[in-house]
C-alpha positions in Angstrom: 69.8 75.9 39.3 68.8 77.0 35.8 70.3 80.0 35.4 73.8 79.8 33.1 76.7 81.2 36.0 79.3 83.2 34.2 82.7 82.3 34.3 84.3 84.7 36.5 88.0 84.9 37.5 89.4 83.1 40.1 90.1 86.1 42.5 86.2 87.6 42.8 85.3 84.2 44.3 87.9 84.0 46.9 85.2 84.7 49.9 83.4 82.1 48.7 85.9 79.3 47.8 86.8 80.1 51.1 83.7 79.2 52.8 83.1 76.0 50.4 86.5 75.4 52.0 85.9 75.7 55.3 82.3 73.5 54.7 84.8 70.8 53.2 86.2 70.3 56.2 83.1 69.4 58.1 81.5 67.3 55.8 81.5 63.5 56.9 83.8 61.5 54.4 80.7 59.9 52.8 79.1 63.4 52.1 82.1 65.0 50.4 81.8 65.0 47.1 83.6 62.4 44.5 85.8 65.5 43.0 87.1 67.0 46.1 88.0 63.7 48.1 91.6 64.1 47.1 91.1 67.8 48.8 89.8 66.2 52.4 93.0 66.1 54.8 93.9 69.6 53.3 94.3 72.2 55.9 92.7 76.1 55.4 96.3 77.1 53.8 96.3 74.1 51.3 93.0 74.6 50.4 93.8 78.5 49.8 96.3 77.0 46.9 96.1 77.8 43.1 94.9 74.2 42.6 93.1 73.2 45.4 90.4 76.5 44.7 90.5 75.2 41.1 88.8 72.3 42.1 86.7 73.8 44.8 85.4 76.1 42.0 84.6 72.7 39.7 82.7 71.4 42.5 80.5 74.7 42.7 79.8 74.2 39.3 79.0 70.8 38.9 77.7 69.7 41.7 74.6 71.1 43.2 73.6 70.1 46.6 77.6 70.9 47.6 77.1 74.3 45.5 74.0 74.9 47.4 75.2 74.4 51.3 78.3 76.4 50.8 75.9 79.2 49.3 74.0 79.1 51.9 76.3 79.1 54.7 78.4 82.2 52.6 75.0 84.0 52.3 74.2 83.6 56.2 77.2 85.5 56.9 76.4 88.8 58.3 78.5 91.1 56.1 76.9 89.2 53.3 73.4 89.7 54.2 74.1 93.6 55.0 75.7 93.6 51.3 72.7 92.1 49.7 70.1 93.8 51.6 71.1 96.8 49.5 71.2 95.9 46.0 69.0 96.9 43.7 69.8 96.7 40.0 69.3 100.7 40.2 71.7 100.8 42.5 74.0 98.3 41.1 76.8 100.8 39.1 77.0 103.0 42.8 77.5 100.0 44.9 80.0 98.4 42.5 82.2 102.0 42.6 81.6 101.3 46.3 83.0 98.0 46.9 86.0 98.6 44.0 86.5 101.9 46.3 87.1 100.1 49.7 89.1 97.0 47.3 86.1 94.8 48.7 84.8 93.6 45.0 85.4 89.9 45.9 83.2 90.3 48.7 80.4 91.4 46.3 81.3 89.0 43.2 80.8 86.1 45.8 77.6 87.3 47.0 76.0 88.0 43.7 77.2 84.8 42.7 75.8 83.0 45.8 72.2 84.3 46.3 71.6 85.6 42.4 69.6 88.2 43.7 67.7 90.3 40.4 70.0 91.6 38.1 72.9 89.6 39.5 74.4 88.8 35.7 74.3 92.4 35.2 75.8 93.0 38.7 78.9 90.5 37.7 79.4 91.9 34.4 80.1 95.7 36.1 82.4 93.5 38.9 84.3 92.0 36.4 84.8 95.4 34.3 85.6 97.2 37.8 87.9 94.7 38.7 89.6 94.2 35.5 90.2 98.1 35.6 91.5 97.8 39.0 94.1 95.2 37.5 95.0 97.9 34.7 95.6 100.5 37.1 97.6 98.6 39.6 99.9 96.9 36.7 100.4 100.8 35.7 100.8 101.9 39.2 103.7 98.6 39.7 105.2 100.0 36.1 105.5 103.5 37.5 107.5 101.8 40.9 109.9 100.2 38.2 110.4 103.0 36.6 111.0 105.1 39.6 113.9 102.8 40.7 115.5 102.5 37.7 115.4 106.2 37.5 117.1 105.8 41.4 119.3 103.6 40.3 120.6 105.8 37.4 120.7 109.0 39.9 122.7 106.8 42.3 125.0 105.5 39.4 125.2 109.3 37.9 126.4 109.9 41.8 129.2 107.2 41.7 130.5 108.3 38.3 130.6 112.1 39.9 132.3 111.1 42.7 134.9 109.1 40.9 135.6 112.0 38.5 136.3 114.0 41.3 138.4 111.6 43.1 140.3 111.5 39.5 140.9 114.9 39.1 142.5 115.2 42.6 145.1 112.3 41.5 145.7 114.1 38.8 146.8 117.5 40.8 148.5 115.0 43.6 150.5 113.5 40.4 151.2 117.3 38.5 152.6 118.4 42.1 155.2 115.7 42.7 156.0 115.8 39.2 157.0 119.4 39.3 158.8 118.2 42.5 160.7 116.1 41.0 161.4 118.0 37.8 163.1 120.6 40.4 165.9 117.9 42.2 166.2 116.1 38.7 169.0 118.4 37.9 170.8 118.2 41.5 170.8 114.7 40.7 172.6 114.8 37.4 175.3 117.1 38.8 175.9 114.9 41.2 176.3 111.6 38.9 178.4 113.9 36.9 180.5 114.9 39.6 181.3 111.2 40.8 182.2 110.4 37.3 184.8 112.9 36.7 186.2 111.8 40.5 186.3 108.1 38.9 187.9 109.3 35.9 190.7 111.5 37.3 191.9 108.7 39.7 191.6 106.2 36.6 194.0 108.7 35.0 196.3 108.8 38.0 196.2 104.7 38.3 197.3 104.2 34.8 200.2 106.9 35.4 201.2 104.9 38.3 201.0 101.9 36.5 203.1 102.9 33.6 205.9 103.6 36.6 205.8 100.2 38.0 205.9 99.1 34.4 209.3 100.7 34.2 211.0 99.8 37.3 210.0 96.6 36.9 212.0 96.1 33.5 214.6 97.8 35.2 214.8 94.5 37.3 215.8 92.2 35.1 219.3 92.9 34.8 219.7 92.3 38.6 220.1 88.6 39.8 218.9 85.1 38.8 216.8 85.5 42.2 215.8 88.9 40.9 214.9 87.8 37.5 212.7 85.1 38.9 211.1 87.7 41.1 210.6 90.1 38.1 208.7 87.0 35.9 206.4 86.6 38.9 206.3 90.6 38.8 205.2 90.6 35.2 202.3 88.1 35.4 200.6 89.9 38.0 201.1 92.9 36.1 199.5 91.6 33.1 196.1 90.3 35.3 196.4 94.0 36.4 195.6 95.0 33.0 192.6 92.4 32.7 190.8 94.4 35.6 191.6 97.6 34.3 189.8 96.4 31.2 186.6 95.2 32.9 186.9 98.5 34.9 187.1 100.4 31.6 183.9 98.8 30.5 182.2 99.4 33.5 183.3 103.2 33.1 181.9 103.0 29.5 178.9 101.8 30.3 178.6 104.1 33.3 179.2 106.8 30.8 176.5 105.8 29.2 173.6 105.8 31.1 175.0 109.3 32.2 174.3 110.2 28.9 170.9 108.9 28.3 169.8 109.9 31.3 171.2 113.3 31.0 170.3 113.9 26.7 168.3 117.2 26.5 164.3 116.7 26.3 163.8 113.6 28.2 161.9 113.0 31.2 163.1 111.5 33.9 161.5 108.3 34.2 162.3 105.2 36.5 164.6 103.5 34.2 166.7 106.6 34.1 167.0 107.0 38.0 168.2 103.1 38.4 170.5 104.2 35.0 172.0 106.7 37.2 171.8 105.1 40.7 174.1 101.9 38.4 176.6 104.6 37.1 177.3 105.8 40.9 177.7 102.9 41.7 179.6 101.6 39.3 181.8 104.8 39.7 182.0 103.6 43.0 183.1 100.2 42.4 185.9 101.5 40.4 186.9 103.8 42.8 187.5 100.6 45.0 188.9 99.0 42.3 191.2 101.2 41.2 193.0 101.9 44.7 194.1 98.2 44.6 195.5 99.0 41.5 197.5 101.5 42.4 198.8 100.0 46.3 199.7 96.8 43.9 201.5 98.7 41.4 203.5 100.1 44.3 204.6 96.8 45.4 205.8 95.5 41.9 207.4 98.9 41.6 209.5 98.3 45.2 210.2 94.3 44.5 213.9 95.2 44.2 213.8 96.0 48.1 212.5 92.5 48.4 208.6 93.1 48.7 206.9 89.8 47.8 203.6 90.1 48.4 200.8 90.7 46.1 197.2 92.7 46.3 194.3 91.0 44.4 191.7 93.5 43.1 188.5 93.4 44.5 186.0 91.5 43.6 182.7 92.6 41.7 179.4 91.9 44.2 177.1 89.8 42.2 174.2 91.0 40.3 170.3 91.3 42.3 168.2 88.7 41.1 164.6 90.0 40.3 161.4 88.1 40.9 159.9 87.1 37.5 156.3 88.5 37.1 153.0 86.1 37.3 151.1 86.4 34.0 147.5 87.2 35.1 144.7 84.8 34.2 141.3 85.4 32.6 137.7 83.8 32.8 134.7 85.2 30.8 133.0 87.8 32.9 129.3 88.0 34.2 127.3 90.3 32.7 125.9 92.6 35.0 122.8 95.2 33.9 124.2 98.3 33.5 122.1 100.7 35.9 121.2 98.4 38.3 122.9 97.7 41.9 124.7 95.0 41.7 123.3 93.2 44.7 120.0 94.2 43.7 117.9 91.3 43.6 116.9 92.1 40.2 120.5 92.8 38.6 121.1 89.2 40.8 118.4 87.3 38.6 119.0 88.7 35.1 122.7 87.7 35.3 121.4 84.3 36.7 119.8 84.0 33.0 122.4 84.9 31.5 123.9 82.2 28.8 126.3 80.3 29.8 126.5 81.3 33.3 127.4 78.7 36.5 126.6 79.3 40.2 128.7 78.6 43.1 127.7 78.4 46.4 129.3 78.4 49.9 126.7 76.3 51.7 126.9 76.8 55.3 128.4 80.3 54.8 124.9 81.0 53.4 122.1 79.3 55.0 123.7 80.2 58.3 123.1 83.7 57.8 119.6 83.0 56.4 118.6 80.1 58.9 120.6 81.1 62.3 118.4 79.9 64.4 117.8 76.5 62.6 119.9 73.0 63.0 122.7 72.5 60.0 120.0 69.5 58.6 117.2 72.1 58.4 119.6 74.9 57.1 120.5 72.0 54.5 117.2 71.6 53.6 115.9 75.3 53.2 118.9 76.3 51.5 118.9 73.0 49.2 115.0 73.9 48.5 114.9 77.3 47.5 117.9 76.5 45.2 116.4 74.1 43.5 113.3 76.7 43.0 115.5 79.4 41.4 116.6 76.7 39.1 113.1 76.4 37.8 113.2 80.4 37.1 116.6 80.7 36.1 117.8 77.5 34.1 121.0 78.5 35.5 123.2 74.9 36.9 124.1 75.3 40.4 127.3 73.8 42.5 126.2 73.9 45.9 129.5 73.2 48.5 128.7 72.0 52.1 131.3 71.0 54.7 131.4 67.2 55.1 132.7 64.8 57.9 134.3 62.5 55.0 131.5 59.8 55.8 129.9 58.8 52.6 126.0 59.4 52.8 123.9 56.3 52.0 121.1 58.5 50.4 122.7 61.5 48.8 120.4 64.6 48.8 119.5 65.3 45.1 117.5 68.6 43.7 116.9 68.6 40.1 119.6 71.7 38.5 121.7 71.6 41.4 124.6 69.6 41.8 125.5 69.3 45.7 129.0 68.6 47.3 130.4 67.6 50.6 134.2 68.5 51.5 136.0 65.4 52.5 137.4 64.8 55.7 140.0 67.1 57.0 139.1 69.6 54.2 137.1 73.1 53.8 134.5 73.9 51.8 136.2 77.4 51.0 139.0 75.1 49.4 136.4 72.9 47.5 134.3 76.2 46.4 137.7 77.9 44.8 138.6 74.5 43.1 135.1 74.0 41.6 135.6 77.6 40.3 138.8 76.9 38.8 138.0 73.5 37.0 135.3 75.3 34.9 136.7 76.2 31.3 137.9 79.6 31.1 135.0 80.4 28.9 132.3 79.6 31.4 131.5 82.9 33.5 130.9 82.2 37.3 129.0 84.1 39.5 130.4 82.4 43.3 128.2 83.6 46.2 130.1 83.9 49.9 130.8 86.3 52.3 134.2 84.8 53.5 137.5 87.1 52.5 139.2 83.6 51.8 136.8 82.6 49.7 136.0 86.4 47.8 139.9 86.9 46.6 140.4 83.4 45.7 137.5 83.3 43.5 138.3 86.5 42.1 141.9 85.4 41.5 140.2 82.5 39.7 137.8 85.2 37.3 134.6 84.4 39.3 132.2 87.5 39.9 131.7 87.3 43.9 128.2 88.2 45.8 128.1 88.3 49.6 125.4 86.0 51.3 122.6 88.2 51.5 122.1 89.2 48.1 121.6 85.4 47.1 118.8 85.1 50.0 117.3 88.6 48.8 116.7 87.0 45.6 116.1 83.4 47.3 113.2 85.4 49.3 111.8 87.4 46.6 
């Protein structure tokens, strides 16, 4: 043909590329033509690839007798024939709003194209233009989508943050309440420490007293007998380890005394510290008490050695001290950056904190590609799984640790996808284990984003500063 055929995009000639397609298929292997011999054992969905039509379109172009059968068969179509029994250059701008009106402009791009009827380059030219509007309209009409669910997501975030004011605002009343509560038995408290420490007091009065009696008599005692005097020596030692416990009992009472006092000074609150301050001064009061009674039965007994009393009370011993659990320092990773706005298991928020610098992802193997691939053998789960990671590589750049469960056999031919690193448990081992300990032998300044929908695996990873998905976000964005 003489006429000069007008590039046209790829999409107007679909119908058409089709057809040349479909002739491909029949032609014997010494008809087909040199350029489209590498295309000859593709099937119809092969052949309907970016490109495979590339080439089909070449082949229309370059080579004739090939461009001219699959013309011809396209134009023998019925719906083809209808189409061009009505165009008339006249009528060209009405069937062109036509076709663009029932989104059937390939249909009439690919017949101009075929039979060139009169006026067909004029024809094309007002396809194109109505086609490339259509393209306008429809990437305005997929901007106005975007916006309306960012707008969605912002009411739904606007919702959350509502929600959680409200939910503060009630802890806040819950917390004013018991305060008042507690402001109102505070004082019933502090009598009552007060009162216990005046008791402790008036029998440490009455011990030392008593013990200034049996000081007495026993000096009295040492102008009786040698057996006496021995006695009395034996009298006065105990009397002076007597005096070492009142001591330590004084400076429990001081420092008994002195919690009373902070927790009791005028203007403070109550707080934690000053209940356990007070709870310690009771019982230390207590303790006292205790302690002080053996003072006073043993100062009764030095007091009546002369009548030949012998024996001796020990005071009673302090209980040890509670040990306390020392606290765990919490550690800290580098966090994901999430979009603000956006659901975080949105497919979208997903992907952008995929490209995010710096970012690593984890994946729990089976516990993903069995919820994607149920019905499939572990192999073919393996493979799907392993496949469309290594395609969000490509669009992400992000490096991916991939974590199957092995048998602890070592595979001859390791399965390899270029940006994702893949890892078998060994034998006797979990892959939940092996996920949590890749997380936690990445630096600290590496953010993780770990995908699995086990509870094991979610609050170890998050112990570990890893930012968990569940399962089914990853194959949303695996599937988009």
């Amino acid at each position: 043909m003489s006429e000069t055929i007008p590039v046209l995009p790829e999409q107007l000639l679909t119908p058409l590329l089709d057809t040349a397609g479909d002739l491909l298929k029949t032609l014997a292997p010494a008809d087909v033509p040199p350029l489209l011999r590498p295309l000859a054992g593709f099937d119809r969905r092969g052949l309907a690839r970016g490109a495979a039509r590339q080439t089909l379109l070449k082949a229309l172009e370059s080579d004739e007798p090939f461009r001219a059968r699959s013309c011809e068969r396209f134009v023998g179509r019925p719906e083809v024939a209808a189409l061009l029994e009505q165009w008339s250059t006249d009528k060209a701008g009405q069937l062109v709003t036509e076709a663009a009106d029932r989104s059937d402009l390939p249909l009439l791009a690919s017949s101009l194209y075929a039979a060139q009827p009169e006026g067909w380059e004029f024809g094309l030219g007002a396809t194109v233009a109505a086609f490339d509007l259509y393209r306008r309209e429809q990437a305005e009409a997929d901007d106005v989508k975007a916006l309306q669910t960012q707008q969605a997501s912002l009411d739904e975030a606007r919702k959350r943050a509502e929600v959680a004011r409200d939910t503060a605002v009630a802890e806040a009343v819950r917390l004013d309440r018991e305060l008042k509560e507690e402001r109102r038995t505070r004082r019933t408290r502090e009598e009552k420490v007060e009162a216990d420490t005046a008791a402790a007091l008036t029998r440490m009065q009455q011990a030392e007293a008593e013990l200034g009696a049996a000081k007495t008599k026993a000096e009295g005692a040492k102008a009786r007998s040698q057996r006496e005097a021995e006695r009395l020596r034996k009298a006065e030692q105990d009397v002076r380890e007597l005096k070492t416990a009142l001591a330590e009992r004084d400076r429990d009472l001081a420092e008994a005394r002195t919690a009373l006092e902070r927790a009791a000074a005028p203007g403070t609150g109550l707080r934690y510290g000053d209940l356990r301050a007070l709870a310690d001064a009771a019982e230390l009061a207590r303790r006292l008490a205790v302690g002080l009674g053996g003072v006073v039965e043993h100062a009764r007994r030095v007091g009546g050695m002369g009548e030949g009393a012998d024996d001796a009370v020990a005071p009673a011993p302090t209980p040890p001290p509670v040990p306390r659990a020392p606290a765990r320092a919490p550690t800290s990773r580098v966090r994901v950056e999430m979009p603000p706005g956006m659901l975080a298991e949105s497919p979208d928020a997903v992907t952008h904190a995929l490209r995010s610098e710096g970012v690593v992802l984890v994946v729990d193997g089976y516990n993903v590609s069995m919820e994607g691939w149920s019905d499939c053998t572990p192999a073919v789960q393996r493979d799907r799984l392993m496949a469309a990671l290594a395609e969000l590589h490509l669009r992400t750049k992000c490096p991916i640790t991939l974590v199957f469960d092995g048998d602890g056999t070592t595979l001859v031919n390791p399965p390899r996808r270029a940006g994702v690193r893949i890892v078998f448990s060994a034998a006797g081992e979990e892959a939940d284990e092996v996920v949590v300990r890749e997380i936690a032998a990445l630096p600290a300044r590496v953010p993780v984003l770990a995908v699995s929908s086990d509870t094991w695996v979610r609050t170890h990873a998050e112990a570990e500063g890893a930012h968990v998905l569940p399962s089914h976000a990853l194959l949303r964005v695996l599937r988009a």
